[in-house]
C-alpha positions, 0 to 999 in steps of 0.5 A: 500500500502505498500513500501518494497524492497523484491519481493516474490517468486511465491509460496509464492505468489500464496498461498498468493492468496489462502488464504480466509479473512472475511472483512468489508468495511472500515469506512471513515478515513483520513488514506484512500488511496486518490485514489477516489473523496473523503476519503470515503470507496466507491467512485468514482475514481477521473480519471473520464473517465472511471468512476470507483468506488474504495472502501475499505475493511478492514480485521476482520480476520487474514491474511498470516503471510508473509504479516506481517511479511516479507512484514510488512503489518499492520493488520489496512491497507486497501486492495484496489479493483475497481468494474472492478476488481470484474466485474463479481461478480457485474454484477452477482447481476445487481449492474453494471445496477443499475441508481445510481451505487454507491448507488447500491454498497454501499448498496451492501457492507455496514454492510456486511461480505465480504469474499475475497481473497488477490491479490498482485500486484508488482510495479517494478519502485516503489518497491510498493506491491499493496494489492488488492482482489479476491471477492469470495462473500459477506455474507447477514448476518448483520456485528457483531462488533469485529474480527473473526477467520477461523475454517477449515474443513476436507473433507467429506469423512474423519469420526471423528474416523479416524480423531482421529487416524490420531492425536493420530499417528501424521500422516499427513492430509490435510485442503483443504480451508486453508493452512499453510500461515495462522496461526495455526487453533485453532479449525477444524471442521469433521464429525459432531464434533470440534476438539480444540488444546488448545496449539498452539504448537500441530499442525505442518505444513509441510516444504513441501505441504502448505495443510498439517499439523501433529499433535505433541501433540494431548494429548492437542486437545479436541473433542467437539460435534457440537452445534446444532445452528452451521450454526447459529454461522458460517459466510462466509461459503465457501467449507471447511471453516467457520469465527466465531466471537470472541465471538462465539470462546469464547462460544466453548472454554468454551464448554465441550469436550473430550480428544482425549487421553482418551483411548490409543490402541496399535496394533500389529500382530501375526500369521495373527491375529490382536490384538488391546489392548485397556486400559481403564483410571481411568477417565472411569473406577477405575479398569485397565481393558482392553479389546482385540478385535481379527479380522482376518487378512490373510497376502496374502490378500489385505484388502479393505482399502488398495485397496483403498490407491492403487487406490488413489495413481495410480490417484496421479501418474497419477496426476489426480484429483479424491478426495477420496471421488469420488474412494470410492463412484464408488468403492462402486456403483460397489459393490452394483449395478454392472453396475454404470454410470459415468456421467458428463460434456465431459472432466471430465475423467469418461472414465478415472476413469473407466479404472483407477479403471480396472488398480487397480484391475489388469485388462488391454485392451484385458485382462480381460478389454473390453471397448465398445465404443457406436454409436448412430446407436444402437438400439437393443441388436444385435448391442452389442451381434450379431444376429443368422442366421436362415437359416445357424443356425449360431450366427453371433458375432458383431464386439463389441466382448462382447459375446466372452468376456462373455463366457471368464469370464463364464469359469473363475469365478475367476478372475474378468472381466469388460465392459466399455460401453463408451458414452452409451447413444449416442445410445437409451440404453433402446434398444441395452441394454435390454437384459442386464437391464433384467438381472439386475433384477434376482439374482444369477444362473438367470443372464443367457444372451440367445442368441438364442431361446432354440427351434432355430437350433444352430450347436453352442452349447455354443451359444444355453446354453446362457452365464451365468453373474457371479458375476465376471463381473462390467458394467461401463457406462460412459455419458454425458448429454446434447444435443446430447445424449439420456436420461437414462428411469427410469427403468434404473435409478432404477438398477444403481448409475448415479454418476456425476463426477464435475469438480474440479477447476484448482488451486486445480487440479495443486496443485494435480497435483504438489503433485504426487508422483512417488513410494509408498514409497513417498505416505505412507510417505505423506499420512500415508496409507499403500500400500500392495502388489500393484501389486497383481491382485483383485480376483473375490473371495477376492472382492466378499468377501469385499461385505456385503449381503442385508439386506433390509429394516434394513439396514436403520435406521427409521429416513431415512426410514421416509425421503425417505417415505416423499421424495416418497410422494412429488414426487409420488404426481406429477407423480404416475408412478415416486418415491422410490421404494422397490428396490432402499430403499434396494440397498441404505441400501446395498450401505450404508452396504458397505462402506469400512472399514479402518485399524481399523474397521469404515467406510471411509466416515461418514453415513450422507455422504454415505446416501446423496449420495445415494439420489441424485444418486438414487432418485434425478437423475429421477427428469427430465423435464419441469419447469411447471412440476417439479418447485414445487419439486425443487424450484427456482432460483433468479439469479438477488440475487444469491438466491435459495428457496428450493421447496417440496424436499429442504424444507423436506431436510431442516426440518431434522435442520441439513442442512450441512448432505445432502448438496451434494442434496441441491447442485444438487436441486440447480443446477437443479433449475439454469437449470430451470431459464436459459432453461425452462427444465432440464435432 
């Protein structure tokens, strides 16, 4: 508790309260609050009714400067919290129905890492700060003495070659889990990779975004490769940051890394050709040498990357939530498969996103867009398409207009045109879209839609010679999952990404949100993306050519092809009829082919990202069913301890010794594992 005049503003407040500390539970002292029975770090309140337990919790890692230094906080004052404070944390583990509570919640808390965040209470009459917590767990792993320090991740989609670049031109980036009320990060985690700024003065934080940093001197900041006992060496992992202990930071300080400056490129272009010079330093080589990289670069086009930069900025102005990773993930999905489904809880904007991604590519309602809401009444492709008079010789269109549409994008093949079937699976979709999940399956001049029997007599001529689906048309699903729809059959699951869009948390979201921008020149400025021709529409052409062809099976390395071969085995054991087929290995390598490239030629996401996508789009999502059925392939759920045990599929996960590189699995297997404990079932 500390006594003080000043009263923070809001914002100063609500990222305060953002912050992530590692904390003990405070050793019993005569400097304890004497807010309990006695002066231990856990008892119970002296104000016995209610009961109430009120415990201590000292700081082991650093705090917002603004509590030292405006409000004069001292590192070795307590935060003070009560068990009705963290209620919900504590009855998720029974500690509330324990006979001895206080037993319960000392052994619970003593000689652990407790990862919390601060909450500031203000007494007016006293003009007192109360320096109570947000419990955000506590960690199993036994207490090692000393202090710890925060290493800050970057998110998932951001490669450690774009990272380099990013530091090398000073240009803007976020830390989602630790804003800039902490001090300065000494070390950041992306991409396999620990970036380590050596000068407290190499990074910069932003005057006006509390998530964004610069990089000023990355002549000091060294690469370093990540140890292969890293998950061993982190403590209090939560999203996108870890604590190390003191003695762990000094293990990698003391580790050898590279200059992120070792090589120096200067880029410029001429005549539409992009000339990247690369000078190689005497540390690499005695000679001066250089080498020049030419790729061509059409100046009327618009580059996949920036296309990228556009979609982002419509979903900022448009203050919505979609991180990076999600546009380049659907992008991607639309590339490879051309009919992806968006799947999710009701209210998590799939509909949205999809009609978002039809904006970027300069598609609107009625012009070139067609959106197709589904009623639970379909039930065969007639519903969708229409149905052929026998007796008139006439093909009565459905009120959908979809055959109409079709036979616009048929006769323009180069301009794009895209469906949006809304809330597909009210209906039964192997049935009013069979028509379509067979074409799916043919290449090229094969995709033919046939309305009527060659043999019929049709005085419609267009509608006799069918409709030809070009490669000029995306189908875009969007689903939810629950009680009140139908499920997807694994024949369809194997022609499509089912991509199922999270629910970000609302604090994040208003940071979102509050970050907007409102022209193109606000966003390149704080983001360092370059926006080109933002009102061009996409061709069918240029987007055609931003797609790499399949290659089959060498599209995928052996160490991935042997995961899915182990991963079909576990599953094929259970059910024969279910696994990984030829079809989905090659339209993962054809998805992992083409992940879009930034300005300098490397992928928008790391490949350990991409490829763990890719299992739980394509393989995890046909693990469905009853918890005798599949419990042995997903594992379980202790949800007394909070605790998941992997089954047969989580433990192959986890014998690759590199269990953060498909963690978007482990979490899905985890989800599904919760689904099981609490239904009995999961779809």
């Amino acid at each position: 508790m500390t006594i003080t005049t000043i009263k923070l503003n809001e914002l100063d407040k609500r990222e305060i309260e953002n912050c992530y500390i590692i904390g003990k539970l405070a050793e019993e002292s005569y400097d304890l609050p004497r807010l309990g029975d006695d002066l231990k770090p856990i008892t119970f309140t002296s104000k016995k009714e209610p009961e109430r337990i009120v415990f201590y919790i000292q700081p082991i890692s650093p705090e917002p400067e603004l509590l030292l230094n405006r409000l004069g906080k001292s590192p070795s004052e307590v935060y003070i919290s009560f068990d009705t404070h963290s209620r919900r944390y504590f009855e998720s583990k029974k500690l509330n129905q324990a006979e001895n509570r206080l037993e319960a919640y000392k052994e619970h808390l003593e000689n652990k890492l407790i990862l919390f965040k601060p909450r500031l209470t203000y007494d007016d009459l006293k003009s007192t700060y109360h320096y109570n917590i947000d419990l955000v767990f506590v960690d199993d792993d036994n207490l090692e003495p000393g202090t710890y320090f925060p290493i800050p991740s970057m998110a998932k989609v951001t490669t450690s070659m774009r990272f380099k670049k990013i530091l090398q031109e000073g240009k803007p980036f976020q830390l989602p889990s630790y804003n800039s009320y902490m001090d300065l990060p000494e070390f950041i985690v992306c991409d396999r990779h620990i970036y380590h700024f050596t000068d407290p003065d190499a990074l910069r934080k932003s005057e006006t975004n509390p998530n964004t940093y610069y990089c000023d001197h990355p002549e000091v900041v060294t690469e370093i490769s990540l140890p292969e006992n890293w998950s061993y060496m982190t403590k209090g992992v939560y999203k996108e940051i870890s604590f190390i202990s003191y003695d762990n930071a000094i293990k990698i300080r003391d580790m050898e890394g590279k200059s992120i400056v070792d090589t120096e490129s200067v880029t410029k272009i001429v005549d539409g050709t992009e000339e990247v010079k690369v000078d190689i330093k005497k540390t690499f080589n005695d000679s001066n040498d250089s080498i020049t990289i030419k790729r061509t670069t059409a100046n009327n086009n618009i580059e996949e990357h920036n296309f990228i930069y556009r979609l982002d900025y419509l979903a900022r102005k448009k203050k919505l939530t979609y991180v990076l990773e999600d546009l380049i993930n659907f992008h991607t999905s639309l590339k490879t498969s051309r009919f992806t489904i968006l799947g999710g809880m009701s209210g998590t904007g799939k509909t949205e996103l999809a009609n978002l991604y039809a904006e970027a590519l300069g598609l609107k309602i009625n012009n070139r867009l067609k959106v197709v809401p589904v009623k639970p009444s379909f039930t065969e492709p007639s519903d969708i398409l229409g149905f052929f008079n026998h007796q008139s010789g006439v093909f009565m269109e459905s009120e959908t207009g979809l055959v109409s549409f079709l036979k616009e994008a048929e006769k323009d093949p180069t301009q794009l045109f895209m469906v949006i079937f809304d809330e597909m699976n009210l209906g039964q979709v192997e049935h009013y879209f069979s028509d379509f999940i067979s074409i799916l399956e043919l290449s090229g001049d094969q995709q033919r839609l046939e309305l009527v029997s060659p043999n019929s007599l049709c005085y419609q001529q267009d509608i006799k010679e069918g409709i030809s689906i070009g490669n000029n048309v995306l189908f875009v699903g969007t689903a939810n999952f629950d009680e009140t729809t139908k499920d997807f059959s694994n024949r369809l699951l194997d022609r499509a990404n089912v991509i199922r869009l999270d629910k970000p948390n609302f604090i994040d979201s208003k940071r979102r949100e509050e970050n907007s921008f409102d022209s193109t020149s606000q966003y390149e400025a704080a983001e360092g993306n370059e926006l080109k021709n933002i009102n061009d529409a996409i061709t069918a052409n240029l987007f055609n050519d931003w797609v790499i062809e399949e290659k089959g099976l060498k599209a995928l390395e052996d160490a991935e092809l042997d995961l899915l071969d182990r991963i079909h085995e576990e599953i094929s054991s259970l059910d024969s009829q279910t696994g990984v087929s030829f079809r989905i290995v090659k339209q993962i390598g054809h998805y992992l082919d083409n992940i879009p490239l930034d300005e300098d030629n490397h992928p928008m996401m790391p490949r350990h990202v991409t490829f763990d996508y890719q299992i739980k789009q394509r393989i995890l999502t046909k693990i469905r069913g009853h918890r005798d059925q599949i419990d042995q392939l997903v594992g379980s759920y202790d949800e007394h301890n909070q605790k998941f045990a992997p089954g047969r599929l989580g433990l192959i996960i986890a014998d690759l010794q590199e269990e953060e590189e498909l963690s978007i699995s482990v979490k899905f297997l985890q989800q599904k594992a919760k689904e099981l404990m609490r239904n009995g079932y999961t779809l």
